[in-house]
C-alpha positions as CSV (number, residue, x, y, z in Angstrom):
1,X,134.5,134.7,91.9
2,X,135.4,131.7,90.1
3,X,139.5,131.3,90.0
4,X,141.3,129.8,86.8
5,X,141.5,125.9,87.3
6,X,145.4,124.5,87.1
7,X,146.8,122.0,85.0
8,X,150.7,121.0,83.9
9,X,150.3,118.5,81.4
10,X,151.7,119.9,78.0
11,X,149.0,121.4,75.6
12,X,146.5,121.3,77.5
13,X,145.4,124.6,78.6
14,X,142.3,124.9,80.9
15,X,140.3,128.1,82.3
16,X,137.1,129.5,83.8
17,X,136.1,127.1,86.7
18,X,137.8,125.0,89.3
19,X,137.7,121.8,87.3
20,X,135.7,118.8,88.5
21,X,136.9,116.9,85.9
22,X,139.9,114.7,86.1
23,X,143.2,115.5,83.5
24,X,141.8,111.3,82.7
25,X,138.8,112.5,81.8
26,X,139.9,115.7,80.2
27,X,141.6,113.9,77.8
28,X,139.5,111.2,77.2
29,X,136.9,114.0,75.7
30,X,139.4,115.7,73.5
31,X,140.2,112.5,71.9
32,X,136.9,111.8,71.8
33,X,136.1,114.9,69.8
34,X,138.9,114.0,67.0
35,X,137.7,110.3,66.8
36,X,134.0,111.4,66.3
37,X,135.0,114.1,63.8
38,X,137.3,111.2,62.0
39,X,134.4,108.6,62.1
40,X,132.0,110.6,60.6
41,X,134.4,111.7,57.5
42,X,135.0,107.8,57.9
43,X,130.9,107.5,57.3
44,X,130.9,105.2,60.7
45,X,129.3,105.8,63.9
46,X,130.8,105.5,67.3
47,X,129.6,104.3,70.6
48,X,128.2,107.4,72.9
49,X,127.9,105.2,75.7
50,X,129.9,107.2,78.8
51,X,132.8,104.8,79.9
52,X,132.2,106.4,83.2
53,X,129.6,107.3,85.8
54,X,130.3,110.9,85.9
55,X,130.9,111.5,82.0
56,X,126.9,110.1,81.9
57,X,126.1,113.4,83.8
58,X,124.2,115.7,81.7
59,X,125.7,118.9,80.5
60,X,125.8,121.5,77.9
61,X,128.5,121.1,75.9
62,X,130.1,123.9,73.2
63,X,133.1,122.4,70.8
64,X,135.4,125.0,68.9
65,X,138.0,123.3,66.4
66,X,141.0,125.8,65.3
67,X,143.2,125.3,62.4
68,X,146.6,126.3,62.0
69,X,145.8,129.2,65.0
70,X,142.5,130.1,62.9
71,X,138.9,129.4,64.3
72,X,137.4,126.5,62.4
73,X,134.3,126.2,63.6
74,X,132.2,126.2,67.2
75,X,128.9,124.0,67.5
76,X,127.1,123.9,71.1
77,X,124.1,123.1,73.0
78,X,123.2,125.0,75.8
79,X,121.0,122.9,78.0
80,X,122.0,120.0,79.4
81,X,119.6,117.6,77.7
82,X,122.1,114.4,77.2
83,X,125.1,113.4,78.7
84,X,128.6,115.3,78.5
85,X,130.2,112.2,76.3
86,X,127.1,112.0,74.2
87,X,127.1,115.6,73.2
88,X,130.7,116.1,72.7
89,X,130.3,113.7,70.2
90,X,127.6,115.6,68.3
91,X,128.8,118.7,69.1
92,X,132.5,118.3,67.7
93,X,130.9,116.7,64.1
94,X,128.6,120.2,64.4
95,X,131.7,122.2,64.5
96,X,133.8,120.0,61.7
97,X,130.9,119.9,59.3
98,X,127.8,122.2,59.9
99,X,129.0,126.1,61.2
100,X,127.3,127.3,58.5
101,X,130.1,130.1,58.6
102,X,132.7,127.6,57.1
103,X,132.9,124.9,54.5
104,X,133.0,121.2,56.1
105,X,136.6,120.0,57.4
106,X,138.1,118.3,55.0
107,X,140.5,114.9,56.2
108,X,143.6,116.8,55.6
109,X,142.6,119.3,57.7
110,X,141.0,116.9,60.5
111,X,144.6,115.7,61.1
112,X,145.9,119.1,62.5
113,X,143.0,120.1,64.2
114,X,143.4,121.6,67.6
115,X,140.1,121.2,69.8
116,X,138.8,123.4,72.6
117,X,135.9,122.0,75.1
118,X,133.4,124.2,77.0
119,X,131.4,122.2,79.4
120,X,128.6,124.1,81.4
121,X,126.4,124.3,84.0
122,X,123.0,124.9,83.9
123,X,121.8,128.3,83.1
124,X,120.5,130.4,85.6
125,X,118.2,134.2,85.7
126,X,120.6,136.4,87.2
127,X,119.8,140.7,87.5
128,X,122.5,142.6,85.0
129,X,124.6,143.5,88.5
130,X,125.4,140.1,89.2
131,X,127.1,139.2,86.0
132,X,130.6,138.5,86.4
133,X,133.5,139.0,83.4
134,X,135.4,135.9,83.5
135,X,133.6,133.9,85.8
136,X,130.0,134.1,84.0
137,X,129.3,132.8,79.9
138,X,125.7,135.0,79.3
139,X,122.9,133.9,77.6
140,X,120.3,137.0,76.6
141,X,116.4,136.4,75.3
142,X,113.5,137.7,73.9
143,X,111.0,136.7,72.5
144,X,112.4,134.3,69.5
145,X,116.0,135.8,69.4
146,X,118.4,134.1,71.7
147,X,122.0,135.3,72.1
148,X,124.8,133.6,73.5
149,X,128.5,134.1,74.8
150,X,130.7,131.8,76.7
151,X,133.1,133.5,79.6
152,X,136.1,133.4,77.7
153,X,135.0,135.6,75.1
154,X,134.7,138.8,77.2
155,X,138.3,137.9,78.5
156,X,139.7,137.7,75.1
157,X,138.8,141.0,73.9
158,X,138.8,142.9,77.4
159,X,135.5,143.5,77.7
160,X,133.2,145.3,80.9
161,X,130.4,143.7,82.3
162,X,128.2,146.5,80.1
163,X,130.1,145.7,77.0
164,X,129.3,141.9,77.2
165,X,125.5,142.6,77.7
166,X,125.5,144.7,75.1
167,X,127.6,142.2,72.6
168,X,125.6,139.5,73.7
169,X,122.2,141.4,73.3
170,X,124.0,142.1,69.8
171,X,124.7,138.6,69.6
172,X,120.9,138.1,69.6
173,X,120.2,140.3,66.9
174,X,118.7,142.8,69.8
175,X,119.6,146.3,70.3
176,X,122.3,146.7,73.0
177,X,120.5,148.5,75.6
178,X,118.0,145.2,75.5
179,X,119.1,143.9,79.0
180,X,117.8,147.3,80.3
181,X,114.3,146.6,78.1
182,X,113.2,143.6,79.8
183,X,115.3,140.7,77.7
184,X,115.6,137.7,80.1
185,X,119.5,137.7,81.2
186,X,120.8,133.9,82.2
187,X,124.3,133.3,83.2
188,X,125.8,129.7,83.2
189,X,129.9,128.7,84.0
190,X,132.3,126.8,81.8
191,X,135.2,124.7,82.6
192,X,137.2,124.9,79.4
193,X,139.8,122.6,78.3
194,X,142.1,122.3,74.6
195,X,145.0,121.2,73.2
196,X,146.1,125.1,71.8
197,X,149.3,126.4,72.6
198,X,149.7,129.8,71.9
């Protein structure tokens, strides 16, 4: 199983795996999300070169951005193709300006902003059996559709392990009974960190 990680500091909540990285470092990315979001409404780039060895490492990365206790907006890559600091940075101006499900963030809004990091491991084929509510994030193909949940979501809304293949199959634009039907079933971790409260 993979137990809820612990951490005291104020407004900083963190879930899913036993965290290997350090409150330091946790912080360091949140910030780092708000100063890339800032920069590019500022129209100026910033340096995505780590400041440590271990924030070089590559990893997927998925950034969700709340406002005022409302989603705002979730960007993410999957595979780990660059490293964690590089990709928060693209993935927290994804989520501030192209979720195509809400209009850019504007620079009053930028300022409240409340930031939520997913950092993964590498997806892995698992049989439907082995796939684990809060411990596992699921990631369903076939052929060109490609549907994808991270472990928190089956938390939030009390889901079984059927219910998440099926939502994720959904999420795919695949029937739900599409993990039975031969759809390739991957399951990666998450150690998530933010700033929300409630």
């Amino acid at each position: 199983m993979c137990p809820p990680s612990e951490d005291s500091s104020p407004r900083l909540t963190v879930s899913a795996l036993s965290s290997p990285f350090s409150p330091t470092q946790r912080r360091l990315l949140l910030q780092l999300a708000h100063q890339s979001i800032m920069a590019a409404l500022d129209h100026r780039e910033l340096s995505a070169v780590p400041p440590d060895p271990y924030l070089a490492k590559p990893r997927g990365v998925f950034t969700t951005l709340y406002y005022r206790d409302s989603l705002r907006g979730c960007v993410g890559y999957v595979l780990p193709t660059t490293s964690v600091y590089r990709n928060v940075i693209e993935t927290a101006r994804g989520a501030a300006f192209d979720d195509p499900r809400f209009a850019p963030v504007t620079r009053d809004e930028a300022v409240e902003l409340e930031v939520s990091l997913s950092i993964l491991s590498p997806p892995k084929p698992v049989h439907p059996e082995a796939v684990e509510v809060g411990c596992h994030g699921l990631l369903i193909r076939q052929g060109t559709n490609r549907g994808l949940l991270l472990p928190q979501v089956p938390v939030e809304h009390q889901w079984d392990r059927i219910t998440f293949l099926e939502q994720t199959c959904k999420k795919a634009g695949l029937p739900p009974d599409a993990w039975q039907r031969g759809a390739q079933i991957e399951v990666f971790t998450a150690e998530v960190f933010g700033e929300r409260t409630g």
